[in-house]
MDTraj code that builds the backbone (N, CA, C; nanometers):
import mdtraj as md
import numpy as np

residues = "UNK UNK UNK UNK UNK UNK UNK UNK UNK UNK UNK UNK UNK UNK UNK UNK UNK UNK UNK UNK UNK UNK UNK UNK UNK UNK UNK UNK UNK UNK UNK UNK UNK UNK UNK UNK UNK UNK UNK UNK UNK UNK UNK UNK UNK UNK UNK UNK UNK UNK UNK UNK UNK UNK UNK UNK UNK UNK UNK UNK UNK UNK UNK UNK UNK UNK UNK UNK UNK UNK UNK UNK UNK UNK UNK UNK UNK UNK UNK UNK UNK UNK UNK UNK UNK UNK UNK UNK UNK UNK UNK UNK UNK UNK UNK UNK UNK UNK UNK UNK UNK UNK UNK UNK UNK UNK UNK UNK UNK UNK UNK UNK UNK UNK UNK UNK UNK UNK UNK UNK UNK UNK UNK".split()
xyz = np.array([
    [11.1521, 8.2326, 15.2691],
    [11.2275, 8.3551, 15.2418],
    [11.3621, 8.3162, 15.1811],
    [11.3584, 8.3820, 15.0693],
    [11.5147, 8.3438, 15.0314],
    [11.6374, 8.4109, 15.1445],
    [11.7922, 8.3174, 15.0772],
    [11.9028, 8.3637, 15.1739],
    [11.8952, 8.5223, 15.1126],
    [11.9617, 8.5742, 15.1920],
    [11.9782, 8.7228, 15.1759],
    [12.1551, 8.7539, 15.3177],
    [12.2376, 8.8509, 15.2403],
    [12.3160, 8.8585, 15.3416],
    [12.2861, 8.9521, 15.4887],
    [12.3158, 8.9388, 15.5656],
    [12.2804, 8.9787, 15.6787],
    [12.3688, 9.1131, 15.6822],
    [12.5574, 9.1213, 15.7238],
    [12.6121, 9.1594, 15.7691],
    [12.7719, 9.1058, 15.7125],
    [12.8416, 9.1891, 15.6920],
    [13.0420, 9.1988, 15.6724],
    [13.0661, 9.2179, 15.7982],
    [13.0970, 9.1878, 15.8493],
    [13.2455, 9.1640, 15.9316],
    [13.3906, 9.2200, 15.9279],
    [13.4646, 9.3367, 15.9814],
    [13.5525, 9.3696, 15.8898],
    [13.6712, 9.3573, 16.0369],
    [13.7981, 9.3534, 16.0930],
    [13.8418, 9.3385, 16.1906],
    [13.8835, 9.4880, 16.1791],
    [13.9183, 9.5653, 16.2711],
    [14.0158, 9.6840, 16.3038],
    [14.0650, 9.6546, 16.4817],
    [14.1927, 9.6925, 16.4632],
    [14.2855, 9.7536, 16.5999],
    [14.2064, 9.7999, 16.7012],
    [14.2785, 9.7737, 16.7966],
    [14.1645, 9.8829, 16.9152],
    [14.2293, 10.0283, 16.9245],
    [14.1303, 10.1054, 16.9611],
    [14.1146, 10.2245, 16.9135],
    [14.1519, 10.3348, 16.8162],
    [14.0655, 10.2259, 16.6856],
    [14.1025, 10.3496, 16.5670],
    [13.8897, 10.3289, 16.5134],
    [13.8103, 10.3401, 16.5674],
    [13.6423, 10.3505, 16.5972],
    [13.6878, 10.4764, 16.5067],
    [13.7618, 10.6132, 16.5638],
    [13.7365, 10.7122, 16.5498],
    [13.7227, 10.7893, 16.3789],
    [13.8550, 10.7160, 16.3775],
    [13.9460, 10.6973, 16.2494],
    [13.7891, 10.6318, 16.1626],
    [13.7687, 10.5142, 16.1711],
    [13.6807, 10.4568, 16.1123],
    [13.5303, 10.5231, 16.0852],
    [13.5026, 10.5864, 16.1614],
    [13.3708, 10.6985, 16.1882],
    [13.4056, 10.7799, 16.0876],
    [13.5073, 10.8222, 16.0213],
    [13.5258, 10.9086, 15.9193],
    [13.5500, 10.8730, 15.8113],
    [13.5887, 10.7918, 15.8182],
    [13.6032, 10.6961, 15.6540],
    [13.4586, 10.6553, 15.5820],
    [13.3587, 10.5879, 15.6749],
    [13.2594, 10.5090, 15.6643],
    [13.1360, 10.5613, 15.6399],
    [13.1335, 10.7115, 15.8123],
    [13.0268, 10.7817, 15.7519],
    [13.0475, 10.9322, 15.6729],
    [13.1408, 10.9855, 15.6952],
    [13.1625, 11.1432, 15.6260],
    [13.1979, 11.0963, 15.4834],
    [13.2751, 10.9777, 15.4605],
    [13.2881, 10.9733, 15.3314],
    [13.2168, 10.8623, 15.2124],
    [13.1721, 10.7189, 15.2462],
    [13.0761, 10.6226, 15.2459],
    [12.9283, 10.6653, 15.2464],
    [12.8702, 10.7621, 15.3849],
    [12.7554, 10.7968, 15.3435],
    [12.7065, 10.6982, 15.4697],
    [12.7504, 10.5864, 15.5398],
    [12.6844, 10.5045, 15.6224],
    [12.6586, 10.5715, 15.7557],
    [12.5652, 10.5147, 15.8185],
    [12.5500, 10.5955, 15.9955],
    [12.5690, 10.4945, 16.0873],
    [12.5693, 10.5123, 16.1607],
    [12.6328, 10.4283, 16.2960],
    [12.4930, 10.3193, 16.3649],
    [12.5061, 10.2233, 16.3854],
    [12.3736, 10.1712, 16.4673],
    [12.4487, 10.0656, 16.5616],
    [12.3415, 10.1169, 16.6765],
    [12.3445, 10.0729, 16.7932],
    [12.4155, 9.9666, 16.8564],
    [12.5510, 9.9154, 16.8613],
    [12.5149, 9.7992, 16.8878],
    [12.4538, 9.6969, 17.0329],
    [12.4188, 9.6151, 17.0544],
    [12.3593, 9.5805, 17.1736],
    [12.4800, 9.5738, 17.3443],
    [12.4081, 9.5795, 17.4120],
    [12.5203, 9.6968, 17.5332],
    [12.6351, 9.5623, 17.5622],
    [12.6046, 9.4279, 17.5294],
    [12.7294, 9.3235, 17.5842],
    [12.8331, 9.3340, 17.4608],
    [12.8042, 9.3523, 17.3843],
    [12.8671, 9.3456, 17.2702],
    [12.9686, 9.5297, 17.2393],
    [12.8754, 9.6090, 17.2997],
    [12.9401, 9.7622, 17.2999],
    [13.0641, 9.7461, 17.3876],
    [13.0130, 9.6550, 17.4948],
    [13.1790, 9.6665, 17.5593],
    [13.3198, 9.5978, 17.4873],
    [13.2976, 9.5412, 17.3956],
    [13.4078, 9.4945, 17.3073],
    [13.4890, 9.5927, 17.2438],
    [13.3924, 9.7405, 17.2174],
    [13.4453, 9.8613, 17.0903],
    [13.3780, 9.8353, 17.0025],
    [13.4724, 9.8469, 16.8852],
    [13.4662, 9.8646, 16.7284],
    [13.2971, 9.9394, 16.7126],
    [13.2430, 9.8757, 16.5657],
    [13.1101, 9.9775, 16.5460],
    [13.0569, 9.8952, 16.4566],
    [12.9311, 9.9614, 16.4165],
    [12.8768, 9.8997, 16.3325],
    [12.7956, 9.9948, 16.2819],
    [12.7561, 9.9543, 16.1153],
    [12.7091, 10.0769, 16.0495],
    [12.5937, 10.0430, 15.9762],
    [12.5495, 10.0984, 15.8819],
    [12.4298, 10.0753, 15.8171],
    [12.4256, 10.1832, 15.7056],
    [12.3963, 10.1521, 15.5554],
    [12.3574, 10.2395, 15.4764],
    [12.2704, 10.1557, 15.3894],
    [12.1041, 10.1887, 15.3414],
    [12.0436, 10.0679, 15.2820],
    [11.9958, 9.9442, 15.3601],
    [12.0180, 9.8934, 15.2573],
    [12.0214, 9.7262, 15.3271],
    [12.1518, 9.7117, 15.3682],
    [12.2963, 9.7981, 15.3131],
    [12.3928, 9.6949, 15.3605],
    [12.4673, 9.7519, 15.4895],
    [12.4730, 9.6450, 15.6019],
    [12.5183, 9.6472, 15.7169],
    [12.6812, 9.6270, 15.7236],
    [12.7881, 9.6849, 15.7873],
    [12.9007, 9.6497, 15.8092],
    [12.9121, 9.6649, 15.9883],
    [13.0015, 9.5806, 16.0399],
    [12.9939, 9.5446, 16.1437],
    [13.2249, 9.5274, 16.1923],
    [13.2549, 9.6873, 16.2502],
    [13.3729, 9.5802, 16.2588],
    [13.4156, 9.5962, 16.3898],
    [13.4566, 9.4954, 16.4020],
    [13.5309, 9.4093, 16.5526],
    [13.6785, 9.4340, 16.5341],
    [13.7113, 9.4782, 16.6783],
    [13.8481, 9.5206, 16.7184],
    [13.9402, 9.3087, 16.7596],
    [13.9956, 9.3404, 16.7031],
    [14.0966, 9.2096, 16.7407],
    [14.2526, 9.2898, 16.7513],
    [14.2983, 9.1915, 16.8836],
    [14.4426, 9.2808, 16.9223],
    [14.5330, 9.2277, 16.8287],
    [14.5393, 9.1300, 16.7952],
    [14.6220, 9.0866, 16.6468],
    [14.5844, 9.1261, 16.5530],
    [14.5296, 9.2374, 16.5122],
    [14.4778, 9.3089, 16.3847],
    [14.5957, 9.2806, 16.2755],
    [14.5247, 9.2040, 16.1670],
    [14.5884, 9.2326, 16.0326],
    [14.4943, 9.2869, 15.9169],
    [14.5080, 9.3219, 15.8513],
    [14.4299, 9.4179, 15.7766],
    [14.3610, 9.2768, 15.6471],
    [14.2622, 9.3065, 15.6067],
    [14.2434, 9.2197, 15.4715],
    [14.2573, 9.2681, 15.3603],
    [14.3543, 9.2191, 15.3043],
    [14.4533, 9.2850, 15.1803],
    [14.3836, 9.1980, 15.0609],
    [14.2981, 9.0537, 15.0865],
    [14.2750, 8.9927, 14.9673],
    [14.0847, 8.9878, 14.9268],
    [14.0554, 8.9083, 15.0715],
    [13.9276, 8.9121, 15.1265],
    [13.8902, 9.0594, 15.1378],
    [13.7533, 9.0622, 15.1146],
    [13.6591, 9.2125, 15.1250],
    [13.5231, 9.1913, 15.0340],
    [13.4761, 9.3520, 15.1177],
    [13.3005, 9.3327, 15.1040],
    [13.3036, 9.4098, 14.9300],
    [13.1803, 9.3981, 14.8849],
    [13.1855, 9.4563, 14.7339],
    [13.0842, 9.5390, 14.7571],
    [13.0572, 9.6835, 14.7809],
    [12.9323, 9.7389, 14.7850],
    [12.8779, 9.8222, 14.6115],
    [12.7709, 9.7735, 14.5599],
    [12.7396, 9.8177, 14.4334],
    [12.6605, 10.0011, 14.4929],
    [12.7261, 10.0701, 14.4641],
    [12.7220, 10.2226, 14.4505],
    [12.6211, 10.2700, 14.3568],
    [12.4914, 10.3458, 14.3828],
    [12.4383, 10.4540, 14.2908],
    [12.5349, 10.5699, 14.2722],
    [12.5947, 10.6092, 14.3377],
    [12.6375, 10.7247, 14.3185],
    [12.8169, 10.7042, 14.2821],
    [12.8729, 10.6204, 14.2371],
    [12.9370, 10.5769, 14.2187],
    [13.0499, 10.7018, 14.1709],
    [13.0022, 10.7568, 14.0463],
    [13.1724, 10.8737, 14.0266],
    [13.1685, 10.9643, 14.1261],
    [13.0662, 11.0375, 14.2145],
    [13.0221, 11.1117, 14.2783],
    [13.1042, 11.0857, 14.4565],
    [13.0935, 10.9291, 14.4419],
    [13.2018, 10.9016, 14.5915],
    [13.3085, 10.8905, 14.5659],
    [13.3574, 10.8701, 14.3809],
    [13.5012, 10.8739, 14.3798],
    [13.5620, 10.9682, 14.3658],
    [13.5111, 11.0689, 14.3459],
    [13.5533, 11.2416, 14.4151],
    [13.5350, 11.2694, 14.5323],
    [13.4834, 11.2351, 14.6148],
    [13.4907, 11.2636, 14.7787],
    [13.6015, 11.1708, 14.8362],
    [13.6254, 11.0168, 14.7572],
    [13.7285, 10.9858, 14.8261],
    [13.8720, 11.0304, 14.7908],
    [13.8453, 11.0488, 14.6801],
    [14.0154, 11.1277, 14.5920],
    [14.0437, 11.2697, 14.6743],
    [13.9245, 11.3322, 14.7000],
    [13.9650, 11.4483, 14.7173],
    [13.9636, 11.4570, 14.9444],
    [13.9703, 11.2992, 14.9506],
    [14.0056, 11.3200, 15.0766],
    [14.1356, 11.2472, 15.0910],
    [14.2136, 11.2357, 14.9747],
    [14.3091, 11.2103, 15.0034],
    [14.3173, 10.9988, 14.9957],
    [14.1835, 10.9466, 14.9471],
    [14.2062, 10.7938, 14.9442],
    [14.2521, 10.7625, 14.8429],
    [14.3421, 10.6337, 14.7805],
    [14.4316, 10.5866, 14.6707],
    [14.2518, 10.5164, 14.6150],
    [14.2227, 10.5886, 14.4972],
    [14.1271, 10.5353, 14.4258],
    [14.1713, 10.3968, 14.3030],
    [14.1822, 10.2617, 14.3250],
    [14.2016, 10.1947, 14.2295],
    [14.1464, 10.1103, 14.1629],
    [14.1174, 10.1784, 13.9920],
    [13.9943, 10.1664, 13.9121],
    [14.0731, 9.9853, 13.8571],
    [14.0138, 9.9096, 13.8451],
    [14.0028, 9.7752, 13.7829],
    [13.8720, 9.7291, 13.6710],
    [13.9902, 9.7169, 13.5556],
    [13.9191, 9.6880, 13.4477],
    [13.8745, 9.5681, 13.3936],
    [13.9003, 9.4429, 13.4928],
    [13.9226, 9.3221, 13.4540],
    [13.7735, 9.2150, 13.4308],
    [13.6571, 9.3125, 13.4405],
    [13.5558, 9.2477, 13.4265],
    [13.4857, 9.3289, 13.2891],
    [13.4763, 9.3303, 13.1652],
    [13.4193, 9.3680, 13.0693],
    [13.2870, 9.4194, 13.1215],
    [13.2783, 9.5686, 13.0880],
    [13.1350, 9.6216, 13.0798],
    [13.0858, 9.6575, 13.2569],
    [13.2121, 9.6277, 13.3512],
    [13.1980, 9.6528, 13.5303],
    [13.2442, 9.7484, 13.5316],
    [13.2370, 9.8440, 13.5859],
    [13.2595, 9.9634, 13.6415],
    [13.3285, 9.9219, 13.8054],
    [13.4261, 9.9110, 13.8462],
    [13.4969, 9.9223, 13.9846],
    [13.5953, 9.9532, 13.9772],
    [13.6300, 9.9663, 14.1518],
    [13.7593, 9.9840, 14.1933],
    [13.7865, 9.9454, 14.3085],
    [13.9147, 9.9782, 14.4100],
    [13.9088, 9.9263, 14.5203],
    [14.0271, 10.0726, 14.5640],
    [13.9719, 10.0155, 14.7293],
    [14.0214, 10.1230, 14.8244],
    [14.0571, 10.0633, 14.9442],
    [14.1006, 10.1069, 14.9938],
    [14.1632, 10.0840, 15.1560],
    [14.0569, 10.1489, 15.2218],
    [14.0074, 10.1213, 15.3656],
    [13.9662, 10.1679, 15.4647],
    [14.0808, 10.2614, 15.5402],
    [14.0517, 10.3278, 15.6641],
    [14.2151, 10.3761, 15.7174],
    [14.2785, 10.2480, 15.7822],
    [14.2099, 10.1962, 15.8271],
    [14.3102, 10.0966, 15.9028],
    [14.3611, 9.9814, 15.7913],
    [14.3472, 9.9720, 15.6312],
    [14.3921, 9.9170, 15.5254],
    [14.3025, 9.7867, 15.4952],
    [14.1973, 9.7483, 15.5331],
    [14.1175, 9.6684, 15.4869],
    [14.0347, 9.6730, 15.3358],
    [14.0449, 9.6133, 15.2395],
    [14.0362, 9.6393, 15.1326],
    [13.8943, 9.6558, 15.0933],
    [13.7988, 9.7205, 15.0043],
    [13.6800, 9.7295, 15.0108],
    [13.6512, 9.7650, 14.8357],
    [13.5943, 9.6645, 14.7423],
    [13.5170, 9.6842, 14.6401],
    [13.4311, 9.7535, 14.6443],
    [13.4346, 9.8564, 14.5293],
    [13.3365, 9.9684, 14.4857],
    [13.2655, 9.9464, 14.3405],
    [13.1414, 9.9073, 14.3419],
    [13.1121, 9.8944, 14.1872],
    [12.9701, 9.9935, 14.1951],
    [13.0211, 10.0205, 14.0184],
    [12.9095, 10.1335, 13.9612],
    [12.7736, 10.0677, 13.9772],
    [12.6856, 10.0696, 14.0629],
    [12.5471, 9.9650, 14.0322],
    [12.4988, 9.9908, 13.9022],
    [12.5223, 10.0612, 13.8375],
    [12.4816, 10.1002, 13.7091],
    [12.5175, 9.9839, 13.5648],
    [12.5797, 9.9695, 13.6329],
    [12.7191, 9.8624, 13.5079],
    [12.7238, 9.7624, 13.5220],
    [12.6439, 9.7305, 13.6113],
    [12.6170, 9.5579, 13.6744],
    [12.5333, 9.4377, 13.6285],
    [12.5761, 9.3922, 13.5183],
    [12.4884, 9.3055, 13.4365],
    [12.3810, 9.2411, 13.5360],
    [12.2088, 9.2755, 13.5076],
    [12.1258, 9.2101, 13.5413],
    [12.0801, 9.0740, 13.5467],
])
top = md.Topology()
chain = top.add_chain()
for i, resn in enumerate(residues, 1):
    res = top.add_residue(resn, chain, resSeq=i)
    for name in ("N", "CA", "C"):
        top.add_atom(name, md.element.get_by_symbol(name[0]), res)
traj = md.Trajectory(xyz[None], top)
């Protein structure tokens, strides 16, 4: 079987789950899955849309990742960048790859997250 990624990792604060539940699934489109009950007592969440899994863990030294971040390639790509504009997220389009369609956004708790058009994504 080839490698394939499993899971992102993203850190958040303790108790902003809530905060994050709205970013991820009302506006992302992802749903929540289970996580296993030793690991639930830690917090944070973990999500699922597709194949791609995000997973984030509360650390009490929370710093946000301002450089590092996940890249999720979007079908619906202009379609979430009106749900996030119009919820109020800083949409920022980057032109620096010829013929790519992205941008990047903050999570609420400011973790940075690549958005690309899957459409525009050289095969």
């Amino acid at each position: 079987m080839p490698w394939q990624l499993d899971h992102v990792q993203l850190a958040i604060p303790p108790g902003e789950e809530g905060r994050c539940d709205e970013f991820y699934i009302a506006l992302l489109g992802f749903r929540t899955i289970e996580k296993p009950p030793l690991l639930a007592k830690r917090g944070g969440r973990w999500y699922q849309r597709g194949d791609v899994t995000v997973h984030l863990g509360v650390e009490d030294d929370f710093r946000p990742a301002k450089k590092a971040h996940p890249a999720f390639a979007v079908d619906d790509y202009d379609q979430l960048l009106v749900r996030l504009r119009v919820a109020g997220v800083d949409v920022r389009p980057d032109h620096s790859i010829p013929g790519t369609t992205r941008c990047y956004v903050d999570d609420p708790v400011g973790n940075r997250l690549e958005l690309l058009d899957a459409s525009s994504i050289p095969s």
